[in-house]
Backbone as JSON Lines, residues from 0, in Angstrom:
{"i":0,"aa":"X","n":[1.12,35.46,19.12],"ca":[0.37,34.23,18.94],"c":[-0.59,34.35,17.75]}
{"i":1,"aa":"X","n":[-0.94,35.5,17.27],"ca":[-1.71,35.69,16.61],"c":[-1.39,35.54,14.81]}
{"i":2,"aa":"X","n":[0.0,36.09,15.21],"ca":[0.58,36.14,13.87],"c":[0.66,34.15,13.83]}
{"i":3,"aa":"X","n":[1.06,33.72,14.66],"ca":[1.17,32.38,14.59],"c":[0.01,31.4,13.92]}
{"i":4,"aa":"X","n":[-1.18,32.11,14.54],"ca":[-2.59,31.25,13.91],"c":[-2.39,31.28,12.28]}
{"i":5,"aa":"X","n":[-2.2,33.05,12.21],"ca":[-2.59,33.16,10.53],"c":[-1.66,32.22,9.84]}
{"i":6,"aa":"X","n":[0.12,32.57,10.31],"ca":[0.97,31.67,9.74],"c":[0.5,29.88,9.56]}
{"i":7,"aa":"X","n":[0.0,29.52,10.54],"ca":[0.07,28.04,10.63],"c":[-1.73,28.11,9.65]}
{"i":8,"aa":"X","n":[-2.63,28.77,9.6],"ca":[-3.91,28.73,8.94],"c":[-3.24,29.25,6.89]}
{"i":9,"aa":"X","n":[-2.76,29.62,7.29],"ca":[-2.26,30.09,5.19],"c":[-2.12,28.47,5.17]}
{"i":10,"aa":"X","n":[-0.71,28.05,5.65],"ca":[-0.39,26.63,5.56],"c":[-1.53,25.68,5.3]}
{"i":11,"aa":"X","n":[-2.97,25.46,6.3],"ca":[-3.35,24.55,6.2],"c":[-4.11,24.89,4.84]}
{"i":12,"aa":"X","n":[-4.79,26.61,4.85],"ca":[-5.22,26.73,3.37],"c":[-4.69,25.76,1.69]}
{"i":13,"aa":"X","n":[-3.45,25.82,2.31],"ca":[-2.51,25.47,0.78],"c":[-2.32,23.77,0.97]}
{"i":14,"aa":"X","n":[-2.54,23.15,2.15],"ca":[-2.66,21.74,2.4],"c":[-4.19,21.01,1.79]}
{"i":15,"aa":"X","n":[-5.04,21.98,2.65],"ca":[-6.42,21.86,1.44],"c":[-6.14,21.7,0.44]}
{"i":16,"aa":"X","n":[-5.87,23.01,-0.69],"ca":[-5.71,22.74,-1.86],"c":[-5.18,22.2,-2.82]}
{"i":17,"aa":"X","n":[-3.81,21.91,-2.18],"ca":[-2.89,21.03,-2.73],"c":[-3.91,19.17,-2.36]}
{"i":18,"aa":"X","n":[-4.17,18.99,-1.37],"ca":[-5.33,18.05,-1.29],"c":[-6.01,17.54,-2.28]}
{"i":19,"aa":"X","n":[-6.8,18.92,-2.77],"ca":[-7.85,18.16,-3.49],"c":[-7.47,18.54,-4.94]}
{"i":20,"aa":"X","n":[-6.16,19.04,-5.05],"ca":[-5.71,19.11,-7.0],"c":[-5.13,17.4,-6.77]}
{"i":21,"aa":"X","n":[-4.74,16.75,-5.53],"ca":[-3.95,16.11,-5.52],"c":[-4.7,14.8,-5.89]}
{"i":22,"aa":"X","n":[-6.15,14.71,-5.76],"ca":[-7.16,13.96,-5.21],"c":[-7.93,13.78,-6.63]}
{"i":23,"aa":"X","n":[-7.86,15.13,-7.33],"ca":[-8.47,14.99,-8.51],"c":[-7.6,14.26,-9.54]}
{"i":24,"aa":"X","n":[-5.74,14.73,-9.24],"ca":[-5.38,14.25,-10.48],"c":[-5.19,12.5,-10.58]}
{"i":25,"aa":"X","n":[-5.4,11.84,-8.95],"ca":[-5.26,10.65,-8.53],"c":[-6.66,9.91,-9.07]}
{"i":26,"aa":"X","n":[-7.93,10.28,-9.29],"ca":[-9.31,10.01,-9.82],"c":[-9.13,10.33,-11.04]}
{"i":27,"aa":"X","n":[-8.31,11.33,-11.86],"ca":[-8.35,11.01,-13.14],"c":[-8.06,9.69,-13.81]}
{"i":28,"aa":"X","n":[-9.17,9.3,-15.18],"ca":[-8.73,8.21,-15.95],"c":[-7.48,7.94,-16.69]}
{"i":29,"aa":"X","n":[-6.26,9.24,-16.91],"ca":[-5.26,9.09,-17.45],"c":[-4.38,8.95,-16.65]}
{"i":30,"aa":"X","n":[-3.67,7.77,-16.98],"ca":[-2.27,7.25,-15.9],"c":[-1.14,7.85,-16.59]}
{"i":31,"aa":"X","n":[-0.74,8.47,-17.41],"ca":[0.18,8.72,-18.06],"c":[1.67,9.03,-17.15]}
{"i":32,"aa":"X","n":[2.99,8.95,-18.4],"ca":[3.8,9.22,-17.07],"c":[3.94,10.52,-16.84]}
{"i":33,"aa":"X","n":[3.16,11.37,-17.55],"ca":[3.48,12.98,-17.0],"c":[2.27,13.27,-15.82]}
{"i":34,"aa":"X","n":[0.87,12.26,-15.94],"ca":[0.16,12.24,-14.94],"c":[0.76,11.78,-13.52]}
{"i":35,"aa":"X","n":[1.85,10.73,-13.71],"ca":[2.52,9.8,-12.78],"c":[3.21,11.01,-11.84]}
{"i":36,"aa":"X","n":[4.24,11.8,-13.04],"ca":[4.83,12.88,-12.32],"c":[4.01,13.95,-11.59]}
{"i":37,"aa":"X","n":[3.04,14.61,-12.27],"ca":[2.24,15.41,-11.47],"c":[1.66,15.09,-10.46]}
{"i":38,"aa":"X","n":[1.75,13.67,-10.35],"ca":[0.53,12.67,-9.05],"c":[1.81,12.98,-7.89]}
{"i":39,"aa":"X","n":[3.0,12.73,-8.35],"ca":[4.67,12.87,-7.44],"c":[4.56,14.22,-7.36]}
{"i":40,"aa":"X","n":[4.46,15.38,-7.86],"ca":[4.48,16.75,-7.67],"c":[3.79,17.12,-6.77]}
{"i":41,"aa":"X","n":[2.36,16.49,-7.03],"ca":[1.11,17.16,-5.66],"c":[1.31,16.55,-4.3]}
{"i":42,"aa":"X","n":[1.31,15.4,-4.21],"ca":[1.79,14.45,-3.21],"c":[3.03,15.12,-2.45]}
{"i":43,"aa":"X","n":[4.24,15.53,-3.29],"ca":[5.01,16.04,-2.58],"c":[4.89,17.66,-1.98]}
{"i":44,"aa":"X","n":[4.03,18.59,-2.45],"ca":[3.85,19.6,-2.06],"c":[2.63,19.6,-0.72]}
{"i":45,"aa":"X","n":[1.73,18.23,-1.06],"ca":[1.43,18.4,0.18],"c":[2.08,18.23,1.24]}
{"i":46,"aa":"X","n":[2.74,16.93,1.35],"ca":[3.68,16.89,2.38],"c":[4.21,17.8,3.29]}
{"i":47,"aa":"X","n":[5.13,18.67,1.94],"ca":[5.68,20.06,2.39],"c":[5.23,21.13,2.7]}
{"i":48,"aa":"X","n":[3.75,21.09,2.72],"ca":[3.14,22.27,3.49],"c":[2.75,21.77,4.22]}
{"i":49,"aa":"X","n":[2.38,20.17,4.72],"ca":[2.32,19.44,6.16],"c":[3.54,19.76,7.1]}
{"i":50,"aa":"X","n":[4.54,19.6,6.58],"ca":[5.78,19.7,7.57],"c":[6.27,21.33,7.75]}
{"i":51,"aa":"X","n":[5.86,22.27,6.88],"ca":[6.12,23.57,7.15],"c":[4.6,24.16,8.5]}
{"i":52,"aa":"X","n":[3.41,23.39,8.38],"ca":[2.55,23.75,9.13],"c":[2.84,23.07,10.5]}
{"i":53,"aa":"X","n":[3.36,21.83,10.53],"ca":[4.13,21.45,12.12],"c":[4.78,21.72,12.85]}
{"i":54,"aa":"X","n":[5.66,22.58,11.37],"ca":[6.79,23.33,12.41],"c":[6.1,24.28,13.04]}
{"i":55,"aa":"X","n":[5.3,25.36,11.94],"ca":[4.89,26.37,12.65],"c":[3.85,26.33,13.88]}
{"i":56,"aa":"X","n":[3.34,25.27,13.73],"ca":[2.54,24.86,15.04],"c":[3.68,24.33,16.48]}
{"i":57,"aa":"X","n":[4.63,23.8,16.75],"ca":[5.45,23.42,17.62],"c":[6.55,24.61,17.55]}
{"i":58,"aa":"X","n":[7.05,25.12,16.85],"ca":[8.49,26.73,17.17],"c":[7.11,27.45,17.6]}
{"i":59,"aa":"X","n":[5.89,27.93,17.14],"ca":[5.36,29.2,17.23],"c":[4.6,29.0,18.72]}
{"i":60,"aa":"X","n":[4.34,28.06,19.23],"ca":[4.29,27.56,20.97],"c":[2.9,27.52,20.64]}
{"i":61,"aa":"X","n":[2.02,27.0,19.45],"ca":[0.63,26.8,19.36],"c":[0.53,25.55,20.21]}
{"i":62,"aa":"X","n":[1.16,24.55,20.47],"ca":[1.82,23.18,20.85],"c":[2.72,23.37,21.38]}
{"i":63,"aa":"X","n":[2.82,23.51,22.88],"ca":[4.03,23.01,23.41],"c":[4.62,21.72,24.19]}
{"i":64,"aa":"X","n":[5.13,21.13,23.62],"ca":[6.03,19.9,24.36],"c":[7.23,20.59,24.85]}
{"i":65,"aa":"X","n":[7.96,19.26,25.75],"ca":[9.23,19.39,25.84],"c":[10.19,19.17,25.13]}
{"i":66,"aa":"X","n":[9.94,18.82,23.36],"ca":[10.67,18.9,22.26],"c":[10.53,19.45,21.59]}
{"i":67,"aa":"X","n":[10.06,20.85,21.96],"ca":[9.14,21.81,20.73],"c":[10.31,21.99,20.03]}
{"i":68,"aa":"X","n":[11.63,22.3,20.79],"ca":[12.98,22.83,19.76],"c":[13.25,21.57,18.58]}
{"i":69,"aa":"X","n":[13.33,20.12,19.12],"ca":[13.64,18.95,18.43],"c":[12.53,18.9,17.85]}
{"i":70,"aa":"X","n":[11.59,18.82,17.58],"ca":[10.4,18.46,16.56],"c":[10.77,19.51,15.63]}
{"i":71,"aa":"X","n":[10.66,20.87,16.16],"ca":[10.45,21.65,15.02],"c":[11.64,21.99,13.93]}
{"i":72,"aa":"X","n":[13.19,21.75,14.78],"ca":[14.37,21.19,13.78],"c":[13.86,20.01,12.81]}
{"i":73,"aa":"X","n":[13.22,19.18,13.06],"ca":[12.76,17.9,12.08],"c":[12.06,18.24,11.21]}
{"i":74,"aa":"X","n":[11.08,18.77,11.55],"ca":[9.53,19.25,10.73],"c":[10.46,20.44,9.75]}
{"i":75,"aa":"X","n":[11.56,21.11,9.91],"ca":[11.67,22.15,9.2],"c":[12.51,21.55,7.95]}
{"i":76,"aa":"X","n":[13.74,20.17,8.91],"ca":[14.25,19.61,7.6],"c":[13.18,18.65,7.09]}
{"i":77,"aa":"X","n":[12.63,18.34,6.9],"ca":[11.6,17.24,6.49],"c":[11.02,18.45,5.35]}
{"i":78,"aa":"X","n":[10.46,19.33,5.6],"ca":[10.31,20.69,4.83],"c":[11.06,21.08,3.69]}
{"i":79,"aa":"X","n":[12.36,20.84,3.72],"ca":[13.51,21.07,3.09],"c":[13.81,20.3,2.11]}
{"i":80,"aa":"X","n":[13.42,19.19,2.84],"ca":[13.68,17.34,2.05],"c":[12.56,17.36,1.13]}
{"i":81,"aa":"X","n":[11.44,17.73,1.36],"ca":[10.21,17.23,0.3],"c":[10.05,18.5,-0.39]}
{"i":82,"aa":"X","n":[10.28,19.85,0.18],"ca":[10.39,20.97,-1.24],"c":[10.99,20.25,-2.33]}
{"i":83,"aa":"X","n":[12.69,19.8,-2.1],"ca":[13.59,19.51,-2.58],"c":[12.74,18.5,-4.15]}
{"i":84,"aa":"X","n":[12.72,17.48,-3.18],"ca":[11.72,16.53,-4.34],"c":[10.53,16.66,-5.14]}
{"i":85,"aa":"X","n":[9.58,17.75,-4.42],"ca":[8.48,17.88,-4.76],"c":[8.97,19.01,-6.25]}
{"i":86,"aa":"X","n":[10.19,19.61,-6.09],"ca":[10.59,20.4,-7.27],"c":[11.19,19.83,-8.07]}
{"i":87,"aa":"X","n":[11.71,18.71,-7.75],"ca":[11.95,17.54,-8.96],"c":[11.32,17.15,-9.68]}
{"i":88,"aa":"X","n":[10.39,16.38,-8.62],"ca":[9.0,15.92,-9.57],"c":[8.48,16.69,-10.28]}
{"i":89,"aa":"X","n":[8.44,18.1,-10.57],"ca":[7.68,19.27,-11.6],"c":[8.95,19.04,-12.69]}
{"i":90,"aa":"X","n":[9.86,19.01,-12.01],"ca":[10.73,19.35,-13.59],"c":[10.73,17.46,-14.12]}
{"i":91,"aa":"X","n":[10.28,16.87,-13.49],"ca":[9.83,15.57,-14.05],"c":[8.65,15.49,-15.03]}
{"i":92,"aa":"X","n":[7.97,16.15,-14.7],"ca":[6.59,16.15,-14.95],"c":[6.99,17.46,-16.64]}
{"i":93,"aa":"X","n":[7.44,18.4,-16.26],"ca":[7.48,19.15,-17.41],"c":[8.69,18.79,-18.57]}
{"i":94,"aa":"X","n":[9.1,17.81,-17.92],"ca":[10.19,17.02,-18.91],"c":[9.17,15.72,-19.79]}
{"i":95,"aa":"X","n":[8.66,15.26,-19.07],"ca":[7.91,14.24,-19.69],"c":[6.85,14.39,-20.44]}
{"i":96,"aa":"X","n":[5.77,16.4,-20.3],"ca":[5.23,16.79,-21.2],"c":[5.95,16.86,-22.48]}
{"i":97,"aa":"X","n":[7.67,17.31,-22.18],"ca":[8.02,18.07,-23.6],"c":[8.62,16.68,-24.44]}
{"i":98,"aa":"X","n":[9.11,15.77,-23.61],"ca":[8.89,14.4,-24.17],"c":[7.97,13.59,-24.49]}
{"i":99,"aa":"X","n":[6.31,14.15,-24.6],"ca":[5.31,13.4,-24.8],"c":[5.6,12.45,-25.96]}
{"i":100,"aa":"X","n":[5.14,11.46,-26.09],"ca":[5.14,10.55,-27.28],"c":[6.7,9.85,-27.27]}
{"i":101,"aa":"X","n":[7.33,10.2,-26.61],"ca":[8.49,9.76,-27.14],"c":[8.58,8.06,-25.59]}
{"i":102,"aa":"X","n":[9.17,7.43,-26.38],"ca":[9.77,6.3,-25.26],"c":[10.93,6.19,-24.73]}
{"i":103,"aa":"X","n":[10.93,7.3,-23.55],"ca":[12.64,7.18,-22.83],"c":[12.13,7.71,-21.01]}
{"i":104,"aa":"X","n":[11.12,6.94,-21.06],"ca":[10.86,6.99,-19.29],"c":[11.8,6.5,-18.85]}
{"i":105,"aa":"X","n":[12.67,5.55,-18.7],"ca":[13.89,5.23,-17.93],"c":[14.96,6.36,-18.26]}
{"i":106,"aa":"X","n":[14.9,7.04,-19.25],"ca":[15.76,8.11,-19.22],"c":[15.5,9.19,-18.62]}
{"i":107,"aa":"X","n":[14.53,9.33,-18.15],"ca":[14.19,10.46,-17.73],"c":[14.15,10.54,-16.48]}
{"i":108,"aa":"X","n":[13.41,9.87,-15.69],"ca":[14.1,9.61,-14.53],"c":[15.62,9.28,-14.05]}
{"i":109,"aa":"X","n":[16.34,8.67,-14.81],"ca":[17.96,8.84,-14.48],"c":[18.3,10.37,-14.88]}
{"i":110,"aa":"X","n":[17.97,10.93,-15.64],"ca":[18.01,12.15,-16.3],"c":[18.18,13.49,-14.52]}
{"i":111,"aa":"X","n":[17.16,12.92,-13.39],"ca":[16.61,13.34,-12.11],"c":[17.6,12.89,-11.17]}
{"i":112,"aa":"X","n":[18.22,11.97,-11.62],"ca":[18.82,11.38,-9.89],"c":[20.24,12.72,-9.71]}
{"i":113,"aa":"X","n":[20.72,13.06,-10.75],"ca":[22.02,13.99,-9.91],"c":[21.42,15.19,-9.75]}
{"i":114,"aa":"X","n":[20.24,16.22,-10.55],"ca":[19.58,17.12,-9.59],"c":[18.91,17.09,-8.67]}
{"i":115,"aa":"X","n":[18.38,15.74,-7.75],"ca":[17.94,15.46,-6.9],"c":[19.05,15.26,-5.96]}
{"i":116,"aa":"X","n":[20.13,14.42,-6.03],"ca":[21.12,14.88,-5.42],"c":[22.08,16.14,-4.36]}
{"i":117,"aa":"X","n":[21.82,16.95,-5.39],"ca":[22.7,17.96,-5.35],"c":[21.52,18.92,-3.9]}
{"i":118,"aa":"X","n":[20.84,18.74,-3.73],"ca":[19.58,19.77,-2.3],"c":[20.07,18.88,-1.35]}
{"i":119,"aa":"X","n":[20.14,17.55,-1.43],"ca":[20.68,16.8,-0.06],"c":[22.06,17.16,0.97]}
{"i":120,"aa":"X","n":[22.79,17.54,-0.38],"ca":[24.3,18.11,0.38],"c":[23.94,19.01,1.81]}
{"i":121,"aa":"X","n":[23.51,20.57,1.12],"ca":[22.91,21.31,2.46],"c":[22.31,20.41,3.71]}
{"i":122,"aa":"X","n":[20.98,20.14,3.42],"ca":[20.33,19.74,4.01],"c":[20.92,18.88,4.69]}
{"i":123,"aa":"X","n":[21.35,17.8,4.74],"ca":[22.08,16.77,5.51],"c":[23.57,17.38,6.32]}
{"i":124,"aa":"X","n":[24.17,18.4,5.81],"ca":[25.43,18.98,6.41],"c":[24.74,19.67,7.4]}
{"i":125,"aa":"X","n":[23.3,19.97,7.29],"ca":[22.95,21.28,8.38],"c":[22.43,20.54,9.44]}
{"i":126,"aa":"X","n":[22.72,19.4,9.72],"ca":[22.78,18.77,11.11],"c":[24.22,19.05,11.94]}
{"i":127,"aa":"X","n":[25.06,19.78,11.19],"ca":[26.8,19.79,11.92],"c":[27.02,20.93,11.94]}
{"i":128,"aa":"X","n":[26.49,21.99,10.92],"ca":[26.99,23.19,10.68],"c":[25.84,24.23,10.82]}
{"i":129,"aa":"X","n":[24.76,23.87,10.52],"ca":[23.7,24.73,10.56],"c":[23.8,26.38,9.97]}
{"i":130,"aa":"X","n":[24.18,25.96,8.26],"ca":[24.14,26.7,7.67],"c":[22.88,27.02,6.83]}
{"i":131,"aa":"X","n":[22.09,25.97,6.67],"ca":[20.73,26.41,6.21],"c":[20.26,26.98,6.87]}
{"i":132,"aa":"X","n":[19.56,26.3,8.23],"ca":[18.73,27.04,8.88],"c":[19.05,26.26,10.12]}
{"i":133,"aa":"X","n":[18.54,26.9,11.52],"ca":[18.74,26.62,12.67],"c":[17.55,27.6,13.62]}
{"i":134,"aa":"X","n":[17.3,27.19,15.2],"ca":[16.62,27.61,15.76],"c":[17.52,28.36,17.15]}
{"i":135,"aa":"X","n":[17.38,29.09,17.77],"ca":[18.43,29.76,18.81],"c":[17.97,29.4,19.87]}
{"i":136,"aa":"X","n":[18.02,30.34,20.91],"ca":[17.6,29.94,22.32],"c":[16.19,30.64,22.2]}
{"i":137,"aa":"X","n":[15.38,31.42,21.59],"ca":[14.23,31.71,21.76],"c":[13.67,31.04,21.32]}
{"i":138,"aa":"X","n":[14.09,29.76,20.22],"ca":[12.93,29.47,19.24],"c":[12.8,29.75,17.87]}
{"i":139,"aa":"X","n":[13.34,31.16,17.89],"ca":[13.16,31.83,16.38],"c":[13.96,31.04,15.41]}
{"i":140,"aa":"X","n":[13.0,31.05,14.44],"ca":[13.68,30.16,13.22],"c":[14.6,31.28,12.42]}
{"i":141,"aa":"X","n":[15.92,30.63,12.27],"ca":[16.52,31.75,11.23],"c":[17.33,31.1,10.21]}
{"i":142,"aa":"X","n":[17.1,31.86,8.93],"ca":[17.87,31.4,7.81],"c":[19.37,31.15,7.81]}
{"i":143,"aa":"X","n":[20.26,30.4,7.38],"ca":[21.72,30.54,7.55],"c":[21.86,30.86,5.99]}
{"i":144,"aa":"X","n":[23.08,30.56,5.67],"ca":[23.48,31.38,4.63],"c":[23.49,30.26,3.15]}
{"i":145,"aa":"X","n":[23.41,28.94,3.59],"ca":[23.09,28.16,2.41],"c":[21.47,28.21,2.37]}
{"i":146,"aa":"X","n":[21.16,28.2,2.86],"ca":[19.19,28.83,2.64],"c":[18.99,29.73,1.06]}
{"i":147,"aa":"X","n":[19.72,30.96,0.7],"ca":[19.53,31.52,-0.41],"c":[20.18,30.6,-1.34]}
{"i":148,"aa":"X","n":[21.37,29.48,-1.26],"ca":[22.12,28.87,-2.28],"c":[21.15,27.97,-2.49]}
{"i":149,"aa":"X","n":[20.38,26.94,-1.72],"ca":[19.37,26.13,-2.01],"c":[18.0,26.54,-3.13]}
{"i":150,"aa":"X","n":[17.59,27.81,-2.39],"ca":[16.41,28.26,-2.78],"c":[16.99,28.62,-4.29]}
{"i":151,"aa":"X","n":[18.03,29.4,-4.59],"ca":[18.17,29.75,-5.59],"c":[18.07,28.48,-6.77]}
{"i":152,"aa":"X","n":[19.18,27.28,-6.2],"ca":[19.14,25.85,-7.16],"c":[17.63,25.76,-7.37]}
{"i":153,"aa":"X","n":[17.22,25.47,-6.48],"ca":[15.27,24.71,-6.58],"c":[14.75,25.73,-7.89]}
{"i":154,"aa":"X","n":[14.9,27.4,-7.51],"ca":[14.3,28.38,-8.79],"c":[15.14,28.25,-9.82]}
{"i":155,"aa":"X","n":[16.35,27.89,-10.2],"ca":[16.92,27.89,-11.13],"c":[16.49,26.84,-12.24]}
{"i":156,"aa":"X","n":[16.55,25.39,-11.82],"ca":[16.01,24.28,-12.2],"c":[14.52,24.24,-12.15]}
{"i":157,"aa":"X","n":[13.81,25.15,-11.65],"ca":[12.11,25.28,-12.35],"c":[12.16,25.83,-13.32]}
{"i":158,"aa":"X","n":[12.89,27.32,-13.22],"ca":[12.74,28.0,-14.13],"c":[13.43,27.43,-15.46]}
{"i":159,"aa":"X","n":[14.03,26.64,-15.69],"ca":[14.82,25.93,-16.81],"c":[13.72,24.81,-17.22]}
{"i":160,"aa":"X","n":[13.19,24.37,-16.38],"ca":[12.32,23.05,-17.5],"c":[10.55,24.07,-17.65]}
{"i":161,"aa":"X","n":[10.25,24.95,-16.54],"ca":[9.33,25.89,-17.0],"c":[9.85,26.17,-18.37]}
{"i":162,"aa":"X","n":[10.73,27.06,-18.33],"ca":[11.16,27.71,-19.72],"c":[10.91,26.83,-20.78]}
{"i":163,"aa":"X","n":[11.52,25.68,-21.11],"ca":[11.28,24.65,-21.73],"c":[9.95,24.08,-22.45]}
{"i":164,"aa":"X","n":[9.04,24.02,-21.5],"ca":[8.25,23.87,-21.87],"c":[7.1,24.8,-22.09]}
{"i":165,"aa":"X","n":[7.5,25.87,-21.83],"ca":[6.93,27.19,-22.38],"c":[7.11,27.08,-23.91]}
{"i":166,"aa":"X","n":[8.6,27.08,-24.11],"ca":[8.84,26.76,-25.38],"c":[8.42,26.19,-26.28]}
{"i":167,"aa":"X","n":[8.25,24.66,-25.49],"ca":[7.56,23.64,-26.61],"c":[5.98,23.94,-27.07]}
């Protein structure tokens, strides 16, 4: 139980903070669209450390209902779903730095819709197959084997518009 507090307390740490970067960049005077994207970046990372801290509060029995197994299957894809986007929105956001000045916001966002795409496949198949991830008869959350194929896409496509704009 203990390990459970710290697990579900890191989480809320990074919900804080993601909070108030999220809060500042929403009170900033520049609307820009790379501000727009970063406003979509923070927004979505909070989320996703909201739904990674629910789970761990309902699987880790901090909360128990009689749907602790069904909530915390939800809370984990919901987790999955807004990583997914919230890593879009960065390579949105670092696409639209290295495009500063230029006028092709409608391109750039279409530029997003088939790598945004492509995280849904898993995620939505792992309601039939439960190859991402799944919970057993104890509870324990365990990785399946599209879990490293996901994670890898999400780091691959940071590390490509990071790079990028390292560059620029």
């Amino acid at each position: 139980m203990i390990e459970a507090m710290l697990y579900a307390e890191i989480y809320l740490i990074c919900v804080i903070i993601v909070g108030l970067l999220l809060h500042w960049s929403i009170r900033a005077e520049s609307h820009s669209a790379s501000d727009q994207w970063l406003i979509r970046c923070f927004a979505g990372f909070f989320a996703t450390f909201t739904a990674d801290l629910l789970c761990t509060v309902f699987n880790r029995g901090i909360i128990a209902t009689p749907w602790t197994k069904e909530l915390s299957f939800v809370f984990k894809t919901l987790f999955f779903l807004l990583l997914s986007n919230s890593v879009i929105c960065w390579c949105g956001y670092a696409e639209t730095e290295i495009r500063r000045g230029d006028m092709v916001r409608k391109k750039v966002h279409l530029m997003f819709i088939v790598p945004s795409l492509i995280p849904l496949v898993p995620i939505v198949i792992n309601f039939w197959n439960h190859q991402l991830f799944y919970f057993d008869e104890s509870f324990a959350y365990t990785r399946g084997k599209m879990y490293h194929v996901l994670m890898a896409y999400l780091s691959a496509i940071s590390l490509f518009f990071g790079a990028r704009l390292f560059i620029r």
